[in-house]
C-alpha positions in Angstrom: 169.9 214.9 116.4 167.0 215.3 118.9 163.6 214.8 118.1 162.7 218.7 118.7 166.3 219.8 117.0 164.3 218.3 113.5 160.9 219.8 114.2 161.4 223.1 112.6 162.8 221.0 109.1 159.8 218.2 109.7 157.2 221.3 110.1 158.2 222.6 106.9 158.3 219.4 105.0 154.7 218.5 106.6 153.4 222.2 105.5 154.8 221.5 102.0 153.4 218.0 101.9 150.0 219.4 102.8 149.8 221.9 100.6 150.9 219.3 97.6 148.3 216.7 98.7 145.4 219.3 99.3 146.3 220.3 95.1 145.7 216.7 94.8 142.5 216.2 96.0 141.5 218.5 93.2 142.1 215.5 91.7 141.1 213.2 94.0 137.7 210.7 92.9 137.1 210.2 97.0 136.2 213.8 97.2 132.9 214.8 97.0 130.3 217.8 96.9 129.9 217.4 100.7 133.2 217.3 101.6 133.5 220.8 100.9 130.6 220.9 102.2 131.4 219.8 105.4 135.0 221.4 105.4 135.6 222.2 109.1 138.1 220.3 110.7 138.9 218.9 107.3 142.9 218.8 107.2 142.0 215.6 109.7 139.3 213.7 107.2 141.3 215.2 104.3 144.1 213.3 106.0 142.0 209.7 106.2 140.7 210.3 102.2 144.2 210.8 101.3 145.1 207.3 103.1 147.7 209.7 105.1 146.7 208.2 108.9 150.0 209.8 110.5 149.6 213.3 109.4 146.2 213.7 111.7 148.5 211.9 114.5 151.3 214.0 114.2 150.7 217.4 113.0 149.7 218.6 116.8 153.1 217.4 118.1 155.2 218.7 115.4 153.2 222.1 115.1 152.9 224.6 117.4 149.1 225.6 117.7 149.7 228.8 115.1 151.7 226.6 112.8 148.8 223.9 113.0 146.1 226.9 112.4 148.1 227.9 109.4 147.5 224.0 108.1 143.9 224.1 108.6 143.8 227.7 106.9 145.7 226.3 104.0 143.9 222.9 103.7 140.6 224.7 103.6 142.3 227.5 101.3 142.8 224.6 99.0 139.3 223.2 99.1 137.7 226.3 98.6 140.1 226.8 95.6 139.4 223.1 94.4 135.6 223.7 94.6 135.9 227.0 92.7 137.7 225.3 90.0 135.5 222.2 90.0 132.7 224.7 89.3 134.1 226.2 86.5 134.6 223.2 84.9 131.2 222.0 85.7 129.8 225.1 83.5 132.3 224.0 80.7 132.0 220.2 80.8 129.2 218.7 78.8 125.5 218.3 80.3 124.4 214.4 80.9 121.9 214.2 78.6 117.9 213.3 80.3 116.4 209.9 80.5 114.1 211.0 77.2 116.7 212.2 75.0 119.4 209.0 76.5 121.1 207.6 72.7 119.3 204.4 71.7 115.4 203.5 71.1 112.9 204.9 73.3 108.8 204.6 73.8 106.4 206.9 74.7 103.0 207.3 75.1 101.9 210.5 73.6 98.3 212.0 73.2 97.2 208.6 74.1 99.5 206.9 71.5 102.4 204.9 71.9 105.2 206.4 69.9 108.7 204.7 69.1 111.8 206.8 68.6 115.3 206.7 68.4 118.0 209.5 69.2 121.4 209.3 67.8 124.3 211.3 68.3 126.0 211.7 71.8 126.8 215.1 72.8 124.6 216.6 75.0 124.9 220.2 74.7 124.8 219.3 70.5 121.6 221.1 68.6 118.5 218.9 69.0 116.9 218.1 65.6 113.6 216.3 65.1 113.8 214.4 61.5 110.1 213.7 60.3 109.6 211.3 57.6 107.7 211.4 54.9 104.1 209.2 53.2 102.5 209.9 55.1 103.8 206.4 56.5 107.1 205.9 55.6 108.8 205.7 59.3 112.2 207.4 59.7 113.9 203.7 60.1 115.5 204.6 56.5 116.9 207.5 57.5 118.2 206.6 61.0 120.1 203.3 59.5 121.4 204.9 55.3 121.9 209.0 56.3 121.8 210.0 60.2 125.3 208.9 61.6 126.7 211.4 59.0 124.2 214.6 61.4 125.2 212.6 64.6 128.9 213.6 64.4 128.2 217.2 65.0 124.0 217.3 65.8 122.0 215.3 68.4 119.0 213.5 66.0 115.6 212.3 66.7 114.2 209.5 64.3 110.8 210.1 65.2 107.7 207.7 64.1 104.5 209.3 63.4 101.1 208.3 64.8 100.1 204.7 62.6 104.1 205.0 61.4 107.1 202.9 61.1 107.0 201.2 64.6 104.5 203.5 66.5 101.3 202.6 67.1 98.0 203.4 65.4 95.7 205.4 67.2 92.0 203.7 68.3 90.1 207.0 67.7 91.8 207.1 63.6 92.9 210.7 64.4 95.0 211.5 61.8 94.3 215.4 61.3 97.9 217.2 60.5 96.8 219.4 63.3 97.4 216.4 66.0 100.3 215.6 64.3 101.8 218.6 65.2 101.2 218.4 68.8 102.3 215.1 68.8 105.7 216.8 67.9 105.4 219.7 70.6 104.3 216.4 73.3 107.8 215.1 72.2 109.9 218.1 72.8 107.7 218.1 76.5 108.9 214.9 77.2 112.7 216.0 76.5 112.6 218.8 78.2 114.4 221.1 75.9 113.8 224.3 75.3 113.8 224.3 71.5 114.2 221.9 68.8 115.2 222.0 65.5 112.4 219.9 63.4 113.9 218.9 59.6 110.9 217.9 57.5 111.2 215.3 54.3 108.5 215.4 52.0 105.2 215.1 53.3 107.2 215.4 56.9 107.8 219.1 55.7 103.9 219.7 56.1 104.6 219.0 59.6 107.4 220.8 60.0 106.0 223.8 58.6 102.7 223.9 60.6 104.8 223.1 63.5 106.7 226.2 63.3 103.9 228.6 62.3 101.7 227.3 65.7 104.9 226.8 67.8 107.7 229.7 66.7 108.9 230.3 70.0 110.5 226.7 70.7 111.4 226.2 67.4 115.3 226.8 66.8 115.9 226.2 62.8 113.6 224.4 59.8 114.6 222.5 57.6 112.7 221.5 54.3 114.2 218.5 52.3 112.5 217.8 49.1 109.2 219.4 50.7 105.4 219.5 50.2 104.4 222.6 50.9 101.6 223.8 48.1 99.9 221.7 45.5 98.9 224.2 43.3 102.4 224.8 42.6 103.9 221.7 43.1 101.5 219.3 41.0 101.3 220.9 37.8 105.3 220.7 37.5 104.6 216.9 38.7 102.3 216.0 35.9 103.6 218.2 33.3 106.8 215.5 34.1 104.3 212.5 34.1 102.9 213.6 30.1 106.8 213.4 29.4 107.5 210.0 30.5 103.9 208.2 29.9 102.1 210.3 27.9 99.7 207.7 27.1 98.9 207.3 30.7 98.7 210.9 30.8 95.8 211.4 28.1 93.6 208.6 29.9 93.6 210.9 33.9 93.4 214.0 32.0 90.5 212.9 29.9 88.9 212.1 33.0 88.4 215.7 35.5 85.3 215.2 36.7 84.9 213.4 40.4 82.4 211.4 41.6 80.6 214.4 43.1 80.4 216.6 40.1 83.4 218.7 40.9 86.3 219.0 38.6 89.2 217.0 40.0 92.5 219.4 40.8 96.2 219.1 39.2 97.0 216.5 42.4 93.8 214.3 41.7 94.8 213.8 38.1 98.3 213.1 38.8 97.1 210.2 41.2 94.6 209.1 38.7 97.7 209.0 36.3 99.9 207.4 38.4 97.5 205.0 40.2 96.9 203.9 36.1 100.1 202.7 35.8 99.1 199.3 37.1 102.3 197.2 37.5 104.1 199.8 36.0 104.1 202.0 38.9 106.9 200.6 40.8 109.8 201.5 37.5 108.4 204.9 37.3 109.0 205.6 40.9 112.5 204.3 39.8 113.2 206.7 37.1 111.2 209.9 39.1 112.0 210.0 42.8 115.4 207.6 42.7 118.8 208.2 41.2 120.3 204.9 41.5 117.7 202.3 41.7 120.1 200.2 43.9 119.1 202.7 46.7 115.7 201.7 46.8 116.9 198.6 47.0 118.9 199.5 50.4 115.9 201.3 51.4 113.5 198.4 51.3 115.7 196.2 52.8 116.2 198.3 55.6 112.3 198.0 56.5 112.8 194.3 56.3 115.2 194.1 58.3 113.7 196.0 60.8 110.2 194.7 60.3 108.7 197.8 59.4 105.4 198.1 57.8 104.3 200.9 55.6 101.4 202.9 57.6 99.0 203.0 54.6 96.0 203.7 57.6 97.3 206.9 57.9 98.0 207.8 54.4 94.6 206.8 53.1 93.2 209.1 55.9 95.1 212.4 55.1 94.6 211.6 51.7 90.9 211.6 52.2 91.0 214.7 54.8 92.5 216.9 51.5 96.3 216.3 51.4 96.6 217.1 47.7 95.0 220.6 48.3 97.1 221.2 51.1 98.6 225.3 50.6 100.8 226.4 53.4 100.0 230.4 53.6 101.8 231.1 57.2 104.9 232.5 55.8 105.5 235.5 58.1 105.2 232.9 61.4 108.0 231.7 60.4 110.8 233.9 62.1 113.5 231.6 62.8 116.1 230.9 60.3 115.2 228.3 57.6 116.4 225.9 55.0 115.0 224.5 51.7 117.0 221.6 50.0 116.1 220.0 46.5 117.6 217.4 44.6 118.2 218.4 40.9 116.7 215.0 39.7 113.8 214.9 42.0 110.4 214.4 40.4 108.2 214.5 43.0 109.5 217.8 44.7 110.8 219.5 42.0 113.0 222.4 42.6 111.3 224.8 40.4 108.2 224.4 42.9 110.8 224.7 46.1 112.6 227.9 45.0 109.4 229.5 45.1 109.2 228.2 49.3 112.4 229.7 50.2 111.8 233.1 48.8 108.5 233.6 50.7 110.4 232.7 54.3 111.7 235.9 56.1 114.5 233.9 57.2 115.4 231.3 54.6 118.3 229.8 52.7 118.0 227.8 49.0 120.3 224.5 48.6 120.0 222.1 45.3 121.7 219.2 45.4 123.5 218.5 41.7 123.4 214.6 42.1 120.3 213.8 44.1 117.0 212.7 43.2 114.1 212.8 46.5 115.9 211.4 48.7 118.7 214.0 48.9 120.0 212.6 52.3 120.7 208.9 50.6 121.8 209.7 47.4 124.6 212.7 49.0 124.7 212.3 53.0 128.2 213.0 53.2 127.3 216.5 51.6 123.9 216.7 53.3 125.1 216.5 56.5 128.2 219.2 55.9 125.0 221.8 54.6 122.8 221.4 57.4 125.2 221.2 60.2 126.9 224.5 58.9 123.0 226.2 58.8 122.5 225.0 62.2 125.7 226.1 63.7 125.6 229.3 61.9 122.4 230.7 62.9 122.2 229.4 66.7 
């Protein structure tokens, strides 16, 4: 048969040929933003990305100029389509996360510090949350190596080391005032570029978290308090009513003693440091029996900071010490408007539950969890369970 006897049969297989190829590109790695762009004239470069040379060769011989028009009309039909759809799926798919908030360590200079932290977890669009550690001084390496890969399934996590902490640096001036602390935290969340943050607060890190809520409510998502400081005069007379259990002899010797060098009468915390800092060699086995439940897991703990060459910052905990830590009172309740979470550990006796109950019931917005089987560090001794808790708070108060 003659060449123009197939043209009507080779125009209608070279229409349905286009129109399956353009779906394609939908597919299609070669094309980019500015193709669409740049779509006039595009059934011709559409033919070259495709690696289809004869179809920009042929189409004008086979097609009379309507038919050809109606090519062009349906290429750029499907473009348009294909760049709609691509933009729907660009507000579905995940967000790249940014350079600060990348998975892995990261350094920082801060207020004129160097900071070190490390961000786990890699979802992008998954809640941001801030762990601070306790000590003052402890670093968060602990955390980040024994109980944060159970968050980072479902949470992005920041193991964050304070100023004279873990592997961050101490600052020249010896500023140490809780005050810069916190806007060491609100530099961080700068540096991200997040909106808001989640900040969950162990121990003495709950001083921080708590102040950083009350001065900065509006970026602040959830808190989360894990076997909290929060008010000496409730918390240390339940601490060393449980010290005259266990060394009652130790006891009798700081209590006999209430006066400070100055003349003033030394406070529930000072006596319980007086007791504790009498228990010479001693001290080590009754951290043991009050802050851990399985004395293998300090063990892990320690070994952790040795690997990892971590040195306790006892700079900075000698200086909050000395600026008034054990009268610290947090009194900001009604600051706190976002939604909240106190955990204890049942067998914990440096935060003991009876003096965290009393936290979550002054919080507008705040939720009471004691773990059965955990001593202070409720994220070591039940992570598994820890990280269930916390993730459902988060995900069910966003």
């Amino acid at each position: 048969m003659s060449r123009h006897g197939d043209a009507p049969r080779n125009r209608q297989s070279l229409l349905d040929r286009s129109a399956v190829w353009g779906a394609e590109v939908c597919q299609a790695d070669s094309l980019r933003r500015a193709d669409v762009k740049h779509a006039s004239g595009i059934s011709l470069s559409l033919a070259r990305r495709l690696r289809r040379p004869w179809v920009h060769k042929t189409a004008e011989s086979l097609l009379p100029r309507r038919a050809y028009m109606r090519l062009q009309a349906l290429v750029l039909g499907l473009l348009a389509a294909c760049a709609s759809t691509r933009a729907k799926g660009q507000a579905v798919a995940p967000k790249a996360a940014p350079p600060a908030l990348a998975p892995g360590p990261h350094n920082v200079v801060l207020n004129g510090v160097r900071f070190f932290y490390s961000v786990g977890g890699t979802a992008a669009d998954a809640p941001l949350v801030v762990f601070l550690h306790g000590g003052p001084g402890q670093g968060s390496e602990h955390f980040e190596a024994l109980g944060g890969r159970f968050l980072e399934r479902e949470l992005r996590v920041v193991y964050f080391d304070q100023r004279g902490s873990g592997l961050s640096e101490r600052p020249v001036n010896g500023d140490y005032a809780i005050a810069t602390m916190v806007d060491d935290v609100e530099a961080l969340r700068r540096e991200f570029g997040t909106p808001k943050i989640a900040v969950m607060g162990h121990s003495f890190g709950a001083v921080l978290a708590l102040e950083y809520a009350a001065k900065y409510p509006t970026v602040t998502s959830h808190v989360i308090i894990v076997a909290g400081l929060w008010d000496t005069e409730v918390q240390c007379p339940l601490r060393l009513a449980r010290f005259a259990q266990l060394r009652p002899d130790v006891y009798e010797r700081a209590r006999n003693d209430t006066l400070a060098p100055d003349g003033s009468r030394r406070n529930e915390c000072d006596i319980e440091l007086r007791a504790r800092n009498g228990l010479g060699d001693d001290r080590r086995l009754f951290d043991l029996q009050t802050i851990f439940v399985d004395s293998a897991l300090a063990r892990r703990l320690d070994s952790v900071n040795t690997a990892r060459h971590v040195v306790y910052g006892w700079e900075v905990n000698r200086a909050v010490m000395a600026a008034g830590l054990d009268r610290y009172r947090f009194t900001r309740f009604e600051a706190l408007t976002m939604p909240a979470l106190v955990i204890a550990g049942k067998h914990d006796g440096a935060s003991i539950p009876a003096g965290l109950r009393p936290l979550s019931e002054k919080l507008p917005h705040a939720r009471y969890v004691e773990f059965e089987n955990s001593g202070h560090f409720v994220y070591l001794d039940e992570p598994d369970r820890f990280a269930r808790v916390v993730t459902a708070f988060i995900k069910s108060t966003r």
